[in-house]
N, C-alpha and C positions, 0 to 999 in steps of 0.2 A: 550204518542204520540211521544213525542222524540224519545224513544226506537224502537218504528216501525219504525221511517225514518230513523234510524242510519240500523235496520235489512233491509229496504228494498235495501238501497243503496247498501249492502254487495250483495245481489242478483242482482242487477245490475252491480255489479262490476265484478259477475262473468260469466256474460255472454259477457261483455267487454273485459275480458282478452282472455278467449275461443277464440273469433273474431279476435282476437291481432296475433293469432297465426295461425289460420285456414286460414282469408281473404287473410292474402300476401305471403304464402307458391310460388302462382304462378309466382309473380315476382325475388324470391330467388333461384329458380332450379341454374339456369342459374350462378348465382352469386358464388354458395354453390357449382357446378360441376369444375365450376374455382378454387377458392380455394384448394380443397382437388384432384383435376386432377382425375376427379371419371366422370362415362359416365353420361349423361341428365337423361337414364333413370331409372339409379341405383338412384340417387337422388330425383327425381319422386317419386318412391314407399316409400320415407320416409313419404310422405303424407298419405299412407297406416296405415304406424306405428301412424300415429296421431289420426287418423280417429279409428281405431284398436282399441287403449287406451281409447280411448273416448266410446264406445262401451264398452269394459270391466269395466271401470269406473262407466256407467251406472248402470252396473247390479252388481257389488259388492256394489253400492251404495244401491242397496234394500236391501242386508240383514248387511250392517257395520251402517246406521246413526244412528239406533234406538238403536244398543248394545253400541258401541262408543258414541254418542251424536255428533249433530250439531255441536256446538263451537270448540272442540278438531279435528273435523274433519275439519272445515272450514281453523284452524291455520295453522293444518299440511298439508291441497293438499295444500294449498297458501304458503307456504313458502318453501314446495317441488318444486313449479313452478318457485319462484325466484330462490333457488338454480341453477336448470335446465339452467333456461336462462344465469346464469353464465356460467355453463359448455359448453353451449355452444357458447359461445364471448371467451372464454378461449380457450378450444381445439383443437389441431388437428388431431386430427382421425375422422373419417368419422364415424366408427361405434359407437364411444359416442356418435354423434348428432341422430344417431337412435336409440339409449336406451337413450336418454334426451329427443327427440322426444316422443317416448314413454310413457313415465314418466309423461309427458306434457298433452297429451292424456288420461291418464289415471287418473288424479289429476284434468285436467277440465271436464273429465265426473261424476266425483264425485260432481265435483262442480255445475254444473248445475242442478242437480238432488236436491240437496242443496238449490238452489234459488230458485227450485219450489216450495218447503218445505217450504218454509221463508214467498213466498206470500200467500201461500194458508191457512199458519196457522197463520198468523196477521191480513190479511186484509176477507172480507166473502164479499159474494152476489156481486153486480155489479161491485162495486171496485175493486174485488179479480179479475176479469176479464180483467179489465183496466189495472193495473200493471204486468198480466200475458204478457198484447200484449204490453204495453213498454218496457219489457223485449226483446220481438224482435225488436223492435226499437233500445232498445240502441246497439246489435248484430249490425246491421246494420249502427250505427253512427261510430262504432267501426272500422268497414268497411271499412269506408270514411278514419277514423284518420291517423293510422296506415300504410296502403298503401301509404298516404303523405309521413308520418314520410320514409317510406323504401326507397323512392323516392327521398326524400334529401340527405337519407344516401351513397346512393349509385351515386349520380352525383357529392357530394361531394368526391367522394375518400372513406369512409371510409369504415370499416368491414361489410358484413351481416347480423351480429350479433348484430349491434346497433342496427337494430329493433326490436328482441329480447328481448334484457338488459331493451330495454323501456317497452316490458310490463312486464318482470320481475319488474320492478320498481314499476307498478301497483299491480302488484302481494304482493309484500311485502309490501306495506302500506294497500293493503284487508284483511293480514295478523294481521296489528297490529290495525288495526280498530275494529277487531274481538277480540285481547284479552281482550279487554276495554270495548265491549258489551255485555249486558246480553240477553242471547236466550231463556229465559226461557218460554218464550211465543211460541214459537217451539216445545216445547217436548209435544209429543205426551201421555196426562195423563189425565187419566178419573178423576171425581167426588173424588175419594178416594186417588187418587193420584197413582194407578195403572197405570200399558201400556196398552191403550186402543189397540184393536185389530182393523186390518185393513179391512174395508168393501166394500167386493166385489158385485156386482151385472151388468147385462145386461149392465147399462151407462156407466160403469166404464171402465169392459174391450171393451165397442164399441168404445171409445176414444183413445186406445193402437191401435185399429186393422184400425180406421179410418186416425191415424197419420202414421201407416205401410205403409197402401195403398199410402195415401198422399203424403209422401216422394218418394217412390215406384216412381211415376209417375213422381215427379214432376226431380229427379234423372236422370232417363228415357231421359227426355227433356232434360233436361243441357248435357246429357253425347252426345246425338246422333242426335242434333237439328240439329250443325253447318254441319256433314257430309249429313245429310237428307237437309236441303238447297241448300248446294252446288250440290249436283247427280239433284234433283227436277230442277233446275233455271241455273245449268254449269255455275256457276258463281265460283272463285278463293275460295280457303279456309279461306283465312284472309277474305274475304269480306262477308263470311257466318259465323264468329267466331265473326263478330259485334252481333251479335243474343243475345251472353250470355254477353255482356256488358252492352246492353239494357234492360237484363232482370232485371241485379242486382242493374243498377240503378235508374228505378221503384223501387223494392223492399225498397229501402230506403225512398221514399215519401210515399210509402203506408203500411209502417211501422207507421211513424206518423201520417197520417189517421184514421188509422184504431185506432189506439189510440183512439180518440177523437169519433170514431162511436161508439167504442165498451163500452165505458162511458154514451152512451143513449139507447143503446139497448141488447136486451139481448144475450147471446156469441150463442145459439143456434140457433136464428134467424141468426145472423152475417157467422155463417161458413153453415146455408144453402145458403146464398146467396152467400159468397165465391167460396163455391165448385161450382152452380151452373153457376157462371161467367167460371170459370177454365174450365169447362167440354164445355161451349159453345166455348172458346175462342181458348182452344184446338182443340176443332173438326175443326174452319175456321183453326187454320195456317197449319194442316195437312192437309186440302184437296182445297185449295185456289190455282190459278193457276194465282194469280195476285200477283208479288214480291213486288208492291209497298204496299201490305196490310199488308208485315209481319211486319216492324217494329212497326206500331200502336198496332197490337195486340200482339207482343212481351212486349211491357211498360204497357199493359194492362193485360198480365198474369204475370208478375212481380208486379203490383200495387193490382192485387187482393189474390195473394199469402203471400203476405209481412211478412204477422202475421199467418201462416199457423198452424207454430210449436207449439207456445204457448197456442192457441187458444182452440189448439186439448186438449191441458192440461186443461183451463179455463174450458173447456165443458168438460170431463170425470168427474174429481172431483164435479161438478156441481151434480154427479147424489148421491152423498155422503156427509153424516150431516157433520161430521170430517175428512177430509182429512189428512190419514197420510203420510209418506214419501217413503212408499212402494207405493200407490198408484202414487206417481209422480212420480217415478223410472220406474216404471212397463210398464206410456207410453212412458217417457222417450228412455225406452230402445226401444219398439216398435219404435218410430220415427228414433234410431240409427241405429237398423236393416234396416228398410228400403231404407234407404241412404246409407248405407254399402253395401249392395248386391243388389242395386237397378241395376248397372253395370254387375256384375256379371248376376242376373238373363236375363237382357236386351241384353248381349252379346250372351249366348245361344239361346234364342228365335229370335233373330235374324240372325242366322247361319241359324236355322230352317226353319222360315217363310219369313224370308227378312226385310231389313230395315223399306219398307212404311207399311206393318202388325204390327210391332212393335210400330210404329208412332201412329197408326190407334189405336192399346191397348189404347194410355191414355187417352183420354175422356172417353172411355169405363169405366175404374180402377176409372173416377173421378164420373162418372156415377151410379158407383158401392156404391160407398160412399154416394152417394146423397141418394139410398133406404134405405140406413142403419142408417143416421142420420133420415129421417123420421118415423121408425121403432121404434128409440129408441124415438124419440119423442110423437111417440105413446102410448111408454113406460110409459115412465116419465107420460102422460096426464092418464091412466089408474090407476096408481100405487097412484098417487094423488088425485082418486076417491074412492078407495081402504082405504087412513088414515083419511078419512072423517067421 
């Protein structure tokens, strides 16, 4: 029992560090452009380079855990990211902080893909679900922390880099946490002590395409709320860019909610009603001509979103006896795609169609999800008539 809470915390810790790094990028443009006398928006797109890594992290991480093994890999992206954060408290060149960026991106997509792997092969059935969504919880405490921490550092005078170093410093104790653990409850080994192979079917991959979508829209939002506010209501920019602060800080109380739901019920039930909040709460703030309504239901799709990410994970593996680390990677990567080029695709479509058609997709995209997790639920209720 030991052994599990020492392995779960390491999956905790790596989605804490991730957060460390991704939450306060938007407070540092600013800091990081001074510094290095570089433009706002060349330094902007190093957040590209993190988001990037992280994405490619994902997907090297489906075919490196099972050749390499968890623990060697867990050691090296964590102690590659303290490194990193050295480099960059140390450096002055600009383009190091975009190959340590990088590198950062790339060693916490490994690693989250990792933490998936850690809950899904220690803990089973409704538990496995509950540590899947405080996993986005602690993301989200991470949130809160670290943005402090950047906030002191910088009113005190000092580098931009101190908030860095600090989760480098997390970084390197998940590191030596890990060589003193045994994972052996992780490796993915049959009866004989073979590599069991990994099992695909309808559940599995509707969890990868359901976290796609998911992100997809929920991206969509964040990237083009504040400018579809402001045109809708001619109200100031900063005063429609309250939108995504409200969003994010729901999302941390209904982080820990949903915790505590998702421990009495089952995760399938949980992300039908999820989704089904999202897609209603969507549809009012897109077609609502009353401003006083958006900020309720802005705290209200941030409270029901909160645990989106993981959940999508609790439920794909769900449709599988043994989860292995291909299977969390697989939606891993799904969900990074989706947030990766959730902009991207949002930007075209809306050359095309216009801002408010664009708006007008998300409930639809959540919509879309809502037939698909009934589907599969149909699935699942079939399939379990079927080994009877």
């Amino acid at each position: 029992m030991k052994n599990k809470i020492t392995l779960t915390a390491l999956s905790f810790l790596a989605n804490f560090i991730m957060a460390g790094f991704a939450t306060q990028f938007g407070m540092l443009i600013e800091p990081i452009a001074t510094k290095f006398a570089a433009n706002v928006n060349e330094v902007a797109s190093i957040f590209s380079l993190l988001n990037g890594g992280a994405l490619a992290g994902t997907i090297a991480a489906f075919f490196l855990i099972e050749k390499i093994g968890i623990k060697r890999m867990t050691m090296g992206c964590y102690s590659l990211i303290a490194v990193a954060a050295v480099i960059l408290h140390l450096t002055t060149s600009l383009t190091v902080v975009m190959m340590a960026m990088t590198v950062v991106g790339f060693c916490g997509g490994v690693g989250l893909c990792i933490a998936g792997t850690i809950v899904v092969s220690v803990w089973k059935d409704k538990i496995q679900s509950t540590m899947l969504v405080v996993q986005d919880a602690t993301f989200n405490i991470a949130g809160v922390i670290f943005p402090l921490i950047t906030t002191y550092a910088l009113t005190q005078g000092l580098s931009w880099s101190y908030s860095y170093l600090a989760v480098g410093m997390v970084a390197i104790a998940t590191a030596i946490i890990a060589v003193f653990t045994n994972f052996k409850a992780c490796e993915s080994t049959g009866v004989n002590g073979e590599k069991e192979h990994s099992e695909w079917n309808f559940g599995i991959i509707s969890g990868g395409i359901g976290l796609f979508l998911g992100m997809l829209a929920l991206y969509t939002f964040l990237t083009w709320a504040p400018i579809f506010v402001k045109d809708k209501f001619s109200i100031p920019f900063e005063d429609a860019g309250s939108i995504i602060t409200q969003y994010w800080s729901a999302a941390l109380v209904g982080a820990l909610v949903s915790t505590v739901i998702v421990s009495r019920m089952k995760i399938q039930h949980f992300l039908l009603i999820v989704i089904s909040f999202a897609m209603v709460i969507t549809a009012l703030i897109v077609t609502t001509d009353k401003m006083s309504w958006l900020s309720y239901l802005t705290y209200g799709y941030g409270f029901v979103c909160a645990a989106l990410y993981n959940a999508f994970i609790a439920y794909g593996v769900s449709f599988v006896r043994n989860a292995s680390s291909k299977n969390v990677s697989y939606i891993l990567v799904s969900g990074s795609a989706g947030a990766m080029f959730s902009p991207a695709i949002s930007s075209v479509f809306e050359r095309m169609v216009g801002l408010q058609t664009v708006m007008y997709a998300i409930p639809v995209i959540y919509a879309a999800i809502l037939v698909m997790l009934l589907l599969c639920q149909r699935y699942q209720v079939r399939q379990a008539v079927l080994c009877r």
